[in-house]
N, C-alpha and C positions, 0 to 999 in steps of 0.2 A: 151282230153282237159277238163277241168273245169268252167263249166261255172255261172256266176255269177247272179242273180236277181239285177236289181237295181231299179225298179219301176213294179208294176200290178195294171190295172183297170179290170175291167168286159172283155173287147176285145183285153187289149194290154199287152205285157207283155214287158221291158227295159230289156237284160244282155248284157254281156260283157264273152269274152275270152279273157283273158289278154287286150293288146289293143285294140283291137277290139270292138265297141259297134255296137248292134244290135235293131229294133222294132220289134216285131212279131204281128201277128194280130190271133184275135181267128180262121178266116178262112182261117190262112196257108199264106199269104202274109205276106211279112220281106223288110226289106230295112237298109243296112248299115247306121249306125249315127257319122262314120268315125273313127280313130285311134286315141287313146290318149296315147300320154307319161305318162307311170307312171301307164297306165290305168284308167278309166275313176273312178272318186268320186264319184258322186253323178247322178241322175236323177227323171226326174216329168212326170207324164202325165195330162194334162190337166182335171179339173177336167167333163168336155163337150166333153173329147175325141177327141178334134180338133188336138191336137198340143201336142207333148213331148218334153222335153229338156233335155240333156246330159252333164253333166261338170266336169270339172278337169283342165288337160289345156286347157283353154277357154272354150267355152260353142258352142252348134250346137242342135238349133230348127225344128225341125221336125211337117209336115203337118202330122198327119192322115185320111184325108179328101180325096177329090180328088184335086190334085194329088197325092198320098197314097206316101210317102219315100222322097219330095220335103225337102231337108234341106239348112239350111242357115246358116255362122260360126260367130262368133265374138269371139273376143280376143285370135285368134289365129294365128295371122302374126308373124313372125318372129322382134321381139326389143317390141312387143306389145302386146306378151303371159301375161294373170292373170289367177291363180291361183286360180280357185273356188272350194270351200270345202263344201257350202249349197246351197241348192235353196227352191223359196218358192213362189206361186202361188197368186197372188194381183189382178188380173183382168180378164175377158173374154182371152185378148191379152196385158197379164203383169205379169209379175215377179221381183220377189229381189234374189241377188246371190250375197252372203258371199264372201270376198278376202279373201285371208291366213294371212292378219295381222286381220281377225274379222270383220270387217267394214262392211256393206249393203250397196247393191245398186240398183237402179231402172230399168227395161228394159223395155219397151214399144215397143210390133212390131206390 
């Protein structure tokens, strides 16, 4: 299998095998960041090392903190999937994430 880079800091590295996305940590701890149709676009890791986020269909925030793999999903229900093609780092606990018509958006968790 082929696997893909989608974000590195100092400790954490984001890929992907096909659908598949994954965190890895510099000492060997990993944690699924769950399946995306299409496979995963785009990903970030925080620039504090708290938090990564994963997106394509819909988007899935990830602790790297303790609880080390804790994730959370948005825009990914069935009638309620978007489309995100960019992401981009705005706060301690915020980002903006591109829809496939261009447009920005705000997320605050």
């Amino acid at each position: 299998m082929t696997t893909h880079e989608l974000a590195r800091s100092a400790d954490y590295i984001v890929q992907h095998e096909y659908e598949q996305a994954r965190v890895t940590a510099a000492d060997g701890r990993h944690a699924s960041l769950g399946e995306f149709y299409g496979d995963p676009a785009v990903a970030l890791i925080d620039v504090n090392e708290q938090w990564c986020a994963v997106a394509g269909e819909g988007l899935v925030l990830c602790r790297l903190g303790q609880p080390f793999g804790q994730c959370v999903e948005y825009f990914r229900q069935p009638g309620e999937t978007v489309w995100i093609t960019a992401l981009r780092q705005t706060g301690a606990f915020a980002l903006e994430w591109r829809d496939e018509d261009g447009a920005w958006h705000s997320l605050v968790f």
